[in-house]
C-alpha positions, 0 to 999 in steps of 0.5 A, a space after each residue: 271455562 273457569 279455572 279448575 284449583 290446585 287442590 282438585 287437580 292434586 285431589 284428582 291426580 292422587 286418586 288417578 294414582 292409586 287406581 293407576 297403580 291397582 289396574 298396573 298390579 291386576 293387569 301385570 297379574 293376569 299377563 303372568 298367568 299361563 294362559 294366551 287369553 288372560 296375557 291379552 286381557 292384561 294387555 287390554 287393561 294396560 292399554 285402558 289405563 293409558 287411554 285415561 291417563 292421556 284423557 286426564 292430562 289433557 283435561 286437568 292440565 290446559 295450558 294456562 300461565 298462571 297454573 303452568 308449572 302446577 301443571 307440568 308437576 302433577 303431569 310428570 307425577 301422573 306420567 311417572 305413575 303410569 309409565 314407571 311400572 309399565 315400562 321398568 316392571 318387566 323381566 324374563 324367566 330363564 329357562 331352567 329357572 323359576 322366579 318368585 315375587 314378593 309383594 312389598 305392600 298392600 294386604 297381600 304382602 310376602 311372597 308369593 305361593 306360586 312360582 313364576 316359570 319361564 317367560 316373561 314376567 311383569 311386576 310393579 316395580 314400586 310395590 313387588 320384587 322378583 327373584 330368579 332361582 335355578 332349579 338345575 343340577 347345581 354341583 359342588 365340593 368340599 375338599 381338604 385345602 392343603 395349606 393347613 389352617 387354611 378357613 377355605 378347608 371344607 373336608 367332612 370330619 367324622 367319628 367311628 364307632 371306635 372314636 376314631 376321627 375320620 375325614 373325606 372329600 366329598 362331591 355333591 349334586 342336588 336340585 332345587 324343587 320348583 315347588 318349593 323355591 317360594 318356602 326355600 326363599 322363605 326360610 333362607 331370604 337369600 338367592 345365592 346358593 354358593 353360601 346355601 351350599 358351602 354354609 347350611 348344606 353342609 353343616 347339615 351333611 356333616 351332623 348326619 355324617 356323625 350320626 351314621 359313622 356312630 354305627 360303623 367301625 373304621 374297618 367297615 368304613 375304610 373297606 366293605 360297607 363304605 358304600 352302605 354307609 353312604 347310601 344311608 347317609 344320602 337317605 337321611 340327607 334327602 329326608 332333612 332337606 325335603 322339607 326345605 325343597 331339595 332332592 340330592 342326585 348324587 353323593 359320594 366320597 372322592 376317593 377313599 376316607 382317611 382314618 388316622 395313617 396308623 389304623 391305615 397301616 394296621 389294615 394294611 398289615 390285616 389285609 396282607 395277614 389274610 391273604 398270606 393265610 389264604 395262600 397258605 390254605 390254598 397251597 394245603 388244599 392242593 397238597 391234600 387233593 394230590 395225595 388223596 388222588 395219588 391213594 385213590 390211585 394206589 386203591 385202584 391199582 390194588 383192587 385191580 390185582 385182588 380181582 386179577 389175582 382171584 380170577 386166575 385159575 390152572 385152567 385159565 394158565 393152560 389156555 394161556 399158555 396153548 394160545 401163546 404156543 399157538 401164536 409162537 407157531 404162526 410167526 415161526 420161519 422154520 428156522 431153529 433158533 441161533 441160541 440154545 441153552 444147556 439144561 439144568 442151572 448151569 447150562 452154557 449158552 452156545 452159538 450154533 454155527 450158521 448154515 452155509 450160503 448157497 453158492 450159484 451153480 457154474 456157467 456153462 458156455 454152449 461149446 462144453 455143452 455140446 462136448 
């Protein structure tokens, strides 16, 4: 059998290659799409490539002296071709994330539209590149540091409608939208969300922090509209990151926002003012309503002998009197009273003597009896 030339085993070894690399990249496409049928299919194609690769280096590289180190060299590229993407571009999807690839070469080049769900994911590690993004709750703080000057302080500073500067802790939780973690990729080229979190999201809460306080005075932000106000802020923060790929799912002040100590001190006095007012109006109201419940009570009493008065006639004043005489008689014992007056205005009172006990008749033996 006549010696192939070097310059066709390379020829051929190149375009092996290429075809390699373009089969790897189809058959990694249809075992990422989530179907059971298409994941064999990229199996098969696999497994195809493999069989020719094999067939190839058996063919193109027989052992020969003269050619052997030709031989072994473009083997070793062949190999590498294949056996590179195949055993290296492989890596998972975790649950509560999504992945994204990115192809570095050919017409395609970028990242993908659609993102990778959990599972396994295969790639060509020579042309594309996968990224894992969590698309859990992600929570975070941005609190006052109490070393003053200190770069790590990530307090929210915003003004009143007074002017007046305000501060605040804030505590933040937002998800990411599957989605759209491909354009979210886009638009930052960075998989680290703690500098996402602690450096664009948090400028961007700061500016509409700014823009809503502009529209409430410090008292109503110290006291009954704090909760309003921070609904809104929440609103128009969801609508500046919806477009960036993220929903807010919690947002609020930790603890109360401080305003300078002395408006705190003026509210406190303000508070203390209304409620000494409020006890002192309470303490009227229930003076008032005693009083009046004292005349009502007076009217009624009154009104009650105007009617007693206008019902009394001599008629009236005989029955009266036959009934009380009437009743004196029933209760009589038969006995004349122990006191008697004299008559006239300065008639004596006289105790009359009191009728003398009975004695209990003499015993009599039978002897006197018979006498």
């Amino acid at each position: 059998m006549e010696k192939i030339p070097l310059w066709v085993k390379v020829l051929v070894t190149v375009g092996v290659v290429a075809i390699d690399m373009a089969l790897i990249d189809m058959a990694f496409g249809m075992m990422n799409q989530p179907s059971t049928l298409s994941f064999y299919l990229g199996m098969v194609v696999l497994a195809t490539i493999a069989i020719v690769s094999v067939f190839c280096l058996k063919t193109l590289f027989k052992k020969a002296p003269e050619t052997k180190g030709h031989n072994g060299l473009l083997g070793l590229i062949l190999l590498l071709a294949f056996s590179g993407p195949t055993l290296n571009g492989c890596t998972r999807v975790g649950p509560g994330h999504v992945g994204i690839k990115i192809d570095l070469a050919g017409d395609k080049r970028g990242v993908n539209e659609l993102p990778l769900t959990t599972g396994w994911v295969w790639y060509n590690i020579f042309t594309q590149e996968v990224f894992n993004y969590p698309t859990f709750v992600q929570t975070t703080v941005w609190t006052k540091d109490p070393n003053e000057g200190s770069p790590n302080n990530e307090e929210i500073t915003f003004n009143s409608k007074e002017g007046l500067g305000i501060t605040g802790d804030i505590s933040l939780s937002y998800r990411l939208i599957a989605e759209k973690v491909p354009s979210f990729y886009v638009k930052f080229r960075n998989d680290n969300l703690e500098n996402f979190t602690h450096g664009y999201l948090r400028n961007v809460a700061r500016d509409i922090f700014n823009e809503v306080a502009g529209r409430y005075s410090v008292e109503e932000l110290y006291g009954p509209k704090k909760d309003v106000f921070l609904t809104e802020v929440r609103d128009h923060l969801n609508k500046a990151l919806t477009d960036v790929g993220l929903v807010i799912e919690q947002f609020g002040f930790i603890g109360a926002p401080r305003p300078p100590q002395n408006v705190i001190d003026a509210l406190n006095a303000k508070v203390a003012a209304t409620q000494q007012a409020m006890k002192a109006e309470n303490e009227l109201r229930q003076a008032t309503a005693e009083a009046q419940k004292k005349i009502a009570g007076a009217r009624g009493e009154a009104e009650s002998n105007k009617i007693l008065t206008a019902s009394i006639t001599p008629a009236l004043l005989q029955l009266r009197y036959l009934q009380a005489l009437d009743h004196a008689i029933e209760k009589w014992n038969g006995q004349r009273p122990q006191v008697e007056s004299g008559t006239g205005a300065g008639g004596l009172i006289i105790q009359l003597p009191a009728a003398p006990p009975k004695l209990p008749a003499p015993v009599v033996s039978p002897e006197e009896k018979k006498k």
